[in-house]
Backbone as CSV, one residue per row, in Angstrom:
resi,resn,N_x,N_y,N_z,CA_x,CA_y,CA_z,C_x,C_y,C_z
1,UNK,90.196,114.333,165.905,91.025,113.894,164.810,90.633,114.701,163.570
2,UNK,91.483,115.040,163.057,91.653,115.516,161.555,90.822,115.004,160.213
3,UNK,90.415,115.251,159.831,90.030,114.813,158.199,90.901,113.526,157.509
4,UNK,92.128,114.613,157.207,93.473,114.068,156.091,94.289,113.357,157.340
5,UNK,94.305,113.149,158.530,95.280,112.645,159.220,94.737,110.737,159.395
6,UNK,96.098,109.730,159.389,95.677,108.528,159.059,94.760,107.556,160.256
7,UNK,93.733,107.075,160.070,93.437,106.580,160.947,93.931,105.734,162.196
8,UNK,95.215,104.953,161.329,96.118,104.244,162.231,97.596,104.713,162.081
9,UNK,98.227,104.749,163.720,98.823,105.790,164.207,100.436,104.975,163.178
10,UNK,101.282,105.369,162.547,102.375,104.848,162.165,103.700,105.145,162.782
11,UNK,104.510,103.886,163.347,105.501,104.075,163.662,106.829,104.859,163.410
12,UNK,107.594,105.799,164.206,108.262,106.691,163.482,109.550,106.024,163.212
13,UNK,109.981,104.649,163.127,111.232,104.215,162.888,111.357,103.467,161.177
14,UNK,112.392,104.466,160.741,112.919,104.087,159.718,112.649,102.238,159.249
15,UNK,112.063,101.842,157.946,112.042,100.380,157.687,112.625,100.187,156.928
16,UNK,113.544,98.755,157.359,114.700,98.548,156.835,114.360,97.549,155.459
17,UNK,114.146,97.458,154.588,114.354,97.086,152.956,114.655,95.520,153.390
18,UNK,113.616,94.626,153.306,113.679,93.355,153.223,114.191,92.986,151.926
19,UNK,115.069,92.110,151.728,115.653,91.538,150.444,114.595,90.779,149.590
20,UNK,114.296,90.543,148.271,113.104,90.152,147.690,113.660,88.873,146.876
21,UNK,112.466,87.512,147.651,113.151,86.219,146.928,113.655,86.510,145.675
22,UNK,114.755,85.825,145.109,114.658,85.832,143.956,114.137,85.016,142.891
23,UNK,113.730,85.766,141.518,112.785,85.298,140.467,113.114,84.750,139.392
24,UNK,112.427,83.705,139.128,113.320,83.450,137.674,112.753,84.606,136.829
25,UNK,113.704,84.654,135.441,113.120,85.602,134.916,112.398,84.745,133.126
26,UNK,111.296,85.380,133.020,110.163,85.003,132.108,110.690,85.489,130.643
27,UNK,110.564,84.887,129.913,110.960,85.265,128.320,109.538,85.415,127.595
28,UNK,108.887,86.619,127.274,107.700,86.367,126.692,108.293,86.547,124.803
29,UNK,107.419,85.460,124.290,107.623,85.231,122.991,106.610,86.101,122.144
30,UNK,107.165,86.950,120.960,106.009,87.880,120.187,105.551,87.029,119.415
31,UNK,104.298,86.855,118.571,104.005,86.557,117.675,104.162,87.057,116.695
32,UNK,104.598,86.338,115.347,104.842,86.692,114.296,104.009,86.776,113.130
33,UNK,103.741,87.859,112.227,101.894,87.692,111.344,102.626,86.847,110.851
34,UNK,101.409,86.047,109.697,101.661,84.540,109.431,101.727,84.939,108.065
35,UNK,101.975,86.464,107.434,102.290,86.421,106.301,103.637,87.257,106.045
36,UNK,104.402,86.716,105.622,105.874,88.266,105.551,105.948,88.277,104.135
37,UNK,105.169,88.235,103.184,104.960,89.032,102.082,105.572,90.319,101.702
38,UNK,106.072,91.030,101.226,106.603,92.577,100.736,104.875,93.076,100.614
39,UNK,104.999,94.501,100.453,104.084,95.358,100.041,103.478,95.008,98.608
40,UNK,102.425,95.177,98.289,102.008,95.313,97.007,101.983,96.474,96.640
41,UNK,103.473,96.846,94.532,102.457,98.178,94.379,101.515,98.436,93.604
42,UNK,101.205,99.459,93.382,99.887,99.792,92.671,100.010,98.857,91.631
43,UNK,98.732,97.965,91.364,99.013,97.381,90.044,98.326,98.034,88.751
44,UNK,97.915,98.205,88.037,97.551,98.814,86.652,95.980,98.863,86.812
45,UNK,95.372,97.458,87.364,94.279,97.222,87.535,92.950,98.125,88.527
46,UNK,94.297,98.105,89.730,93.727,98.654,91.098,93.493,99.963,90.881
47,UNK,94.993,100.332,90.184,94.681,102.250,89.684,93.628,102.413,89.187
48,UNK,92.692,101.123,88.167,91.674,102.066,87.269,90.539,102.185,88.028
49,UNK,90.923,100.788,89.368,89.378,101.199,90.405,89.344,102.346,90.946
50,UNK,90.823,103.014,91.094,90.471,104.318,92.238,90.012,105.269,91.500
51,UNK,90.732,105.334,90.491,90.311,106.499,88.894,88.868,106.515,89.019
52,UNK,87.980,104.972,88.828,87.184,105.301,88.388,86.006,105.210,89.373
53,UNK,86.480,105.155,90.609,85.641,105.584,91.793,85.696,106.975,92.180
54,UNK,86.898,107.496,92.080,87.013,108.655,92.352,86.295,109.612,90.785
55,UNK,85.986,109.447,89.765,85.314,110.114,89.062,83.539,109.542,89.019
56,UNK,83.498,108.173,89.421,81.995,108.476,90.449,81.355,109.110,91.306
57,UNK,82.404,109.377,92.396,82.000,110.341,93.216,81.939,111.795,93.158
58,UNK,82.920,111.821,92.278,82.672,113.096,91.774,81.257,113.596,90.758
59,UNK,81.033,112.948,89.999,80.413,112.714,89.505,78.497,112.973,90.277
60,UNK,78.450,112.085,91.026,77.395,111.789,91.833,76.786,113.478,92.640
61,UNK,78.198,114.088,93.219,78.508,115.491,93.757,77.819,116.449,92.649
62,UNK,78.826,116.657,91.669,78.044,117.281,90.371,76.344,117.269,90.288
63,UNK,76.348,115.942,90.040,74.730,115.925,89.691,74.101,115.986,91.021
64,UNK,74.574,116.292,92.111,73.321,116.562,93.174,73.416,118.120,93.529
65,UNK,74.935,118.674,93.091,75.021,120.416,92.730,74.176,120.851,91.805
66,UNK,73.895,120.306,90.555,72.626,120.947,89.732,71.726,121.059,90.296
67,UNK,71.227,119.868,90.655,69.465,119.117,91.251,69.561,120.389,92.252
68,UNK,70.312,120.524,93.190,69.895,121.226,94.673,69.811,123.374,93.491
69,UNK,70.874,123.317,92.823,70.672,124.827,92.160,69.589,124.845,91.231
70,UNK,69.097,124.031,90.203,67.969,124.294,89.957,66.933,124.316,90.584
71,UNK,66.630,123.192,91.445,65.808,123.051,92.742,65.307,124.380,93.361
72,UNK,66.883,125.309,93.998,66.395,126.514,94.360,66.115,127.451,93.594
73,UNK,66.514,127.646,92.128,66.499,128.365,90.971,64.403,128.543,90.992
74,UNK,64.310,127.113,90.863,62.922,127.201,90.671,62.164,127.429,91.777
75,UNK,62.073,127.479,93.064,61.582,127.470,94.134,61.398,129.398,93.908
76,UNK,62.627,129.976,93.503,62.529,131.521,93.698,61.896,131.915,92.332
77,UNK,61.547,131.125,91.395,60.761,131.874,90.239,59.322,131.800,90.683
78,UNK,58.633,130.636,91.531,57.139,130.699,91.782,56.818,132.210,92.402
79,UNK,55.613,132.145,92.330,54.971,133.576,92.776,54.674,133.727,94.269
């Protein structure tokens, strides 16, 4: 016997399509989020957090660009 050939021998006659009980059919229900609110937009407030996070971080960047260039500035003046 073969490798790929099936262990049990299968009949060569065409099978004829048994009819399949029939089913009721199932309605699945989605859930709906429990808030339908509209979008919020930017309010006046929220803008000044991003403003002023985003010029923290910037900020923070800056001052660790000096620290690291003087840092090496001075590392290459020792003897």
């Amino acid at each position: 016997m073969m490798r790929h050939e099936p262990v049990v021998e299968a009949p060569l006659e065409i099978a004829v399509a048994a009819p399949e009980p029939r089913r009721d059919r199932v309605v699945v229900r989605r859930r709906r989020s429990k808030s339908r609110h509209p979008k919020p937009s930017w309010t006046p407030a929220s803008r000044r957090k991003v403003v002023r996070t985003f010029f923290v971080c910037v900020g923070a960047l800056m001052l660790m660009a000096v620290v690291v260039y003087f840092g090496l500035a001075r590392s290459d003046a020792l003897p």
